[in-house]
C-alpha positions, 0 to 999 in steps of 0.5 A: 500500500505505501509503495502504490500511494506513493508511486501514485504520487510520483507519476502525477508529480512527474507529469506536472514537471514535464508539462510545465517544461513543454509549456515553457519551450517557445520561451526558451527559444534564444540564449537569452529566454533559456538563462534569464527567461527574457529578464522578466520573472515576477516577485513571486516566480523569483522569491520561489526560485531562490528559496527552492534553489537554497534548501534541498534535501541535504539540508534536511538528509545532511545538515538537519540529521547531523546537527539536530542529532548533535546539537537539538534545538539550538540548531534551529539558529542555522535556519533562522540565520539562512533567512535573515542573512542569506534571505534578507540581508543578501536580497537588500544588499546584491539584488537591486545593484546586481539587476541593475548591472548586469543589464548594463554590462550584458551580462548573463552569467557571473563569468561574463560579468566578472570579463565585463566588470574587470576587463579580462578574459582570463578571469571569465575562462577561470571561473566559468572553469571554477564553477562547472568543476566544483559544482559538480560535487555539489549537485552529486550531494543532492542526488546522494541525500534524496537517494537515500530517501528513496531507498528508505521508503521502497525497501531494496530499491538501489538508490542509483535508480532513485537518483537516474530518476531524478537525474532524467525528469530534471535534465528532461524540463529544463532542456524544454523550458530553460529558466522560464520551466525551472522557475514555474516549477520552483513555484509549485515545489515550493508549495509542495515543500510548505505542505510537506513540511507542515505534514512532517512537523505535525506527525512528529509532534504528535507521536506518542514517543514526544507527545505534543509540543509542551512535552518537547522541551522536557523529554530532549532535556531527559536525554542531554540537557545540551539540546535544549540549551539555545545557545548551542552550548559547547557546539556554539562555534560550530553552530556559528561557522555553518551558520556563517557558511550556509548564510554568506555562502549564497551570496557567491554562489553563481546559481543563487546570483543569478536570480537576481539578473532575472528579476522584471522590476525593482518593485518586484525585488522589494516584494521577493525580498519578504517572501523568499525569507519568510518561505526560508524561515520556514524551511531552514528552522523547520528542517531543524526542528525536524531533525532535533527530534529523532533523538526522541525516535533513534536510538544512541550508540555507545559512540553518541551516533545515531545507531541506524544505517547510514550513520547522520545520512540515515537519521531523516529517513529512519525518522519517518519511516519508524513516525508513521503508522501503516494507515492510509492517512499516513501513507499519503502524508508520507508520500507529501513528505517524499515530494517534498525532499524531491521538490527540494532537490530537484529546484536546487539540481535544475539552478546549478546545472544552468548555471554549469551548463552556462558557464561552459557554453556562453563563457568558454566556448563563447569566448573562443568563437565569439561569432557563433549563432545563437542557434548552435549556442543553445544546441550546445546549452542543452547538451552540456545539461545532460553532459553536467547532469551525467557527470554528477550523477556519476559522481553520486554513485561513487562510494561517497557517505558524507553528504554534509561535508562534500556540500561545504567542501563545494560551497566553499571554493565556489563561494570563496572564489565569487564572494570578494570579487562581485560584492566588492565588483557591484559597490566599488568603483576602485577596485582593480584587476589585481584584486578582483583576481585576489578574491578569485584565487581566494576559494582554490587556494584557501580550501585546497591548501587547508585541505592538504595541510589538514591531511597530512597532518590529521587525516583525511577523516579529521580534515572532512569534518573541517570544510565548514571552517575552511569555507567561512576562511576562504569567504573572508580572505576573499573579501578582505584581499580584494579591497586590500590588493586593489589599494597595494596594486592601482 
């Protein structure tokens, strides 16, 4: 009965992408329809985009299972700083300057704009370089999180197949639509991630094993009396640093920026700024939520780890599985609760991949045949979509369990490149190029040199469980060398 309903759920799901994809095909027609949709999304259309791109299922697989087992409700903090630092703040500060300037420079991706605003050529074909590597670990960590979910739900399936799934109707609708499709489709998976979530909390709440909200506090207490302690207690620095990386990092992830190019308006900005940190709000804290209660589920190893296969990359899915009861009701709830993990990933999965592909296409490829039809240019697009979705895939299906540390490894070489350079890029008139390339090598430096450092005198095990640290590191040195390069070399 679970496996029918939510089959059942699944095919209606996919019907509904692949539709809104062939509906969105005539206004994907140009290079410029198939990036930007035509530089015309509404408030609504861009505030779902940027929220479903922010949280995929490794917030609530990855982040919500580790650090609501870890750090209880204290952890909730992460969300809450994703909406007010990562919503609010980033739409206030980079969406209005970053619109305006990349209509005036022309353009279209973070590449193009970085050879606009610095007058190098060099510097687009390094980023363009630093975006379609780097995000292809980071794409793999979404598929990796919501296959575990399949996985858990339909006993025996291999995960693999789960995420070719998602792999094929993510590659199908956004070579259709482009990012007009990529964008209606966020629309409606963000609600199906409101209603799921929603669902979730609900059934959490009302288990026997935590009996209620009032009972929450109590019960987590009896266990440790460090998960309920708001402050963090002795995880506060590392509550703070992925606090720092999950927030700041998006404002130099090229996917994320990117929505800003998009927007129709300045007024529909001020109207995206409140919805996509409320709908953050929501999710991020949620999420934690969520995760701070299997405590209360799962039961504790000797060691302190959850003791369910799949160690924290378990924690989510045993969490579900063992809540909910065999009754019709809640199978359906269940079902809510798979499309909402799908949803997740596949909105954050469709921006990276636009965002590679386009890094390839318009800006290597672009820049060695800077005659080529517009035609053959989106030929190409849509072939790098399947070429980049291919490569992730298979990078999802190596041997790979740490879901949490292989997304901050990413986010903090692609967000300590970008940060520096276009924050600095879109406010500062004296920046130079010396220092725009300082920030740029910020990320690759930083992070890589961290990385060998740690391992060749820790381990690699011990150097993994540091990517957060390395990430806000490379973000800082990035922001700090820009402006300090710029004042040495005029």
């Amino acid at each position: 009965m679970t496996q029918l309903i939510t089959t059942i759920s699944l095919a209606v799901f996919i019907v509904i992408m692949l539709s809104i994809g062939i509906i969105s095909t005539k206004k994907a027609g140009t290079v410029e329809g198939f990036l930007l949709g035509g530089r015309s999304m509404g408030p609504w259309l861009s505030a779902f985009s940027y929220g479903t791109s922010y949280f995929s299922a490794v917030i609530f697989i990855g982040y919500a299972g580790m650090h609501g087992w870890n750090i209880g409700l204290g952890s909730m903090w992460i969300g809450v700083g994703n909406a007010v630092l990562g919503c609010w703040l980033a739409w206030k500060v980079m969406a209005k300057r970053t619109r305006n300037m990349t209509r005036e420079l022309k353009a279209r991706t973070m590449p193009e704009f970085f050879s606009a605003r610095y007058d190098s050529k060099g510097m687009k074909l390094f980023s363009a370089i630093i975006i379609f590597v780097f995000l292809i670990p980071y794409s793999a960590s979404v598929y990796k999180g919501l296959g575990t979910m399949f996985s858990a739900i339909y006993e025996g399936a291999d995960p693999a197949v789960c995420m070719f799934i998602v792999a094929a109707l993510t590659g199908v609708y956004l070579v259709l639509g482009g990012y007009v499709a990529t964008a209606l489709n966020d629309l409606v998976q963000g609600f199906i991630m409101i209603i799921g979530l929603v669902a979730m909390i609900i059934i959490l709440v009302n288990r026997p094993e935590v009996g209620g909200f009032s009972q929450i506090i109590p019960r987590l207490s009896a266990i440790d009396t460090q998960l309920v302690d708001l402050t963090g207690g002795n995880s506060a620095s590392f509550l703070i640093t992925n606090i720092l990386l999950t927030s700041f990092g998006v404002w130099g992830l090229p996917q994320m920026v990117h929505k800003y190019y998009a927007v129709k308006d300045e007024s529909s900005i001020k109207i995206a700024t409140v919805i996509s940190t409320l709908f953050a709000l929501f999710i991020g804290a949620g999420a934690y939520f969520t995760g701070s209660l299997s405590r209360l589920f799962l039961p504790t190893a000797e060691n302190g780890m959850p003791d369910v296969a799949g160690g924290f990359d378990g924690v989510m899915p045993s969490l579900l599985i063992q809540s909910l009861t065999s009754n019709v009701f809640s199978i359906i709830v269940l079902s809510v609760i798979l499309l909402l993990l799908l949803s997740a990933s596949m909105s954050t999965l469709s921006a990276i991949v636009l965002s590679s592909s386009s890094a390839v296409s318009v800006d290597l490829i672009g820049e060695v045949k800077p005659n080529i039809k517009d035609k053959n240019q989106m030929v190409i697009m849509r072939f790098l979509c399947i070429l980049f979705i291919s490569l992730s895939f298979i990078f999802a299906t190596m041997n790979i369990s740490f879901i949490v540390n292989l997304m901050s490894f990413s986010w903090g070489v692609v967000a300590g490149s970008f940060i520096g350079p276009f924050l600095w890029g879109i406010y500062s008139s004296k920046v130079t190029k010396a220092g725009a390339w300082a920030g740029l090598l910020s990320g690759t430096v930083v992070v890589g040199g961290a990385m060998i450092y740690f391992c060749s005198t820790v381990g690699f095990a011990e150097a993994k469980a540091l990517a957060p640290q390395m990430g806000v590191a490379a973000m800082l040195v990035s922001i700090v060398s820009v402006p300090l390069v710029s004042k040495i070399m005029k």
